[in-house]
C-alpha positions in Angstrom: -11.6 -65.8 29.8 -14.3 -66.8 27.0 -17.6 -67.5 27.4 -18.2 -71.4 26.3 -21.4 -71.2 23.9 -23.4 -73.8 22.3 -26.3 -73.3 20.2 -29.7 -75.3 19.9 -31.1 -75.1 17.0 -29.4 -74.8 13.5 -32.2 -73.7 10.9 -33.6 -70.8 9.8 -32.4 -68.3 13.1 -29.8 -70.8 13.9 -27.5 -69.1 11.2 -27.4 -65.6 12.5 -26.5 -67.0 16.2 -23.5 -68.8 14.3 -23.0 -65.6 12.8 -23.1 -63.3 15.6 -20.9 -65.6 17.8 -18.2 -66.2 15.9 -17.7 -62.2 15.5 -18.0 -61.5 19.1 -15.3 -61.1 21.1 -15.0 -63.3 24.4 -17.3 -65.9 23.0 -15.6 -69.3 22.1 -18.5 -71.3 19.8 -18.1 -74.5 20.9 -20.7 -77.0 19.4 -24.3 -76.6 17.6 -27.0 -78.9 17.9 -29.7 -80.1 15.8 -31.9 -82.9 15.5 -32.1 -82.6 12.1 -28.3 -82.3 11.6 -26.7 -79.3 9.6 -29.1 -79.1 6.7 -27.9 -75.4 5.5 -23.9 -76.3 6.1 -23.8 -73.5 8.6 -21.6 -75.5 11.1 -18.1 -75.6 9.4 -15.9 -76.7 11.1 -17.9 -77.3 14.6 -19.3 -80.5 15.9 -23.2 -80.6 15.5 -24.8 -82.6 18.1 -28.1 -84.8 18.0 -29.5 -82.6 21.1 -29.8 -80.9 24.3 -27.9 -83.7 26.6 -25.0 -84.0 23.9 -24.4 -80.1 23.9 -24.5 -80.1 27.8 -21.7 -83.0 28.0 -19.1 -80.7 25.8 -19.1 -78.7 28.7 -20.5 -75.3 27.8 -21.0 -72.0 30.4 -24.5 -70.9 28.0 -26.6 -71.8 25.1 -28.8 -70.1 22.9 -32.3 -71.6 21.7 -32.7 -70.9 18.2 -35.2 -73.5 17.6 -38.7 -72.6 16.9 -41.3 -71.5 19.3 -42.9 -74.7 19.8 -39.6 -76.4 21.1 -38.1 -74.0 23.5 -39.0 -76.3 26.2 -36.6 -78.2 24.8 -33.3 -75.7 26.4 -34.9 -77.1 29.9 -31.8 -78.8 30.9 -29.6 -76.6 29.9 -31.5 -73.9 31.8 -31.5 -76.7 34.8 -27.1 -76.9 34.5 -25.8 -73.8 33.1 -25.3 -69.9 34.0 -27.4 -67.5 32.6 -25.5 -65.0 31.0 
């Protein structure tokens, strides 16, 4: 069984999350999202997603918050609906 992971946030931090989950085992990348859209063409060949409530709908298990400091308070809901792993 894989672990369903989206990630918030696509910029600067954003990449090395991409990175990281699509080399580690038992983790199945499932969607990124981005207000701003996929500026750096890190997404390939996932979905990138306006926000938070678009990214919870795809049905993922976790998410990580790579978006900067100031909008962390932003992964609220999916803190509200989702495991922590």
């Amino acid at each position: 069984m894989s672990i369903r992971l989206g990630i918030l946030g696509i910029g600067s931090m954003g990449r090395h999350h991409v990175r990281n989950a699509r080399a580690t085992a038992g983790v199945e990348l499932v969607a990124l999202a981005d207000p701003g859209g996929d500026r750096f063409g890190f997404a390939g060949d996932l979905p990138v997603l306006g926000g938070v409530e678009e990214l919870i709908e795809v049905g993922i298990d976790a998410a990580i918050i790579a978006a900067p400091t100031a909008h962390h308070e932003a992964g609220r809901p999916v803190r509200a609906r989702t495991r922590l792993v």
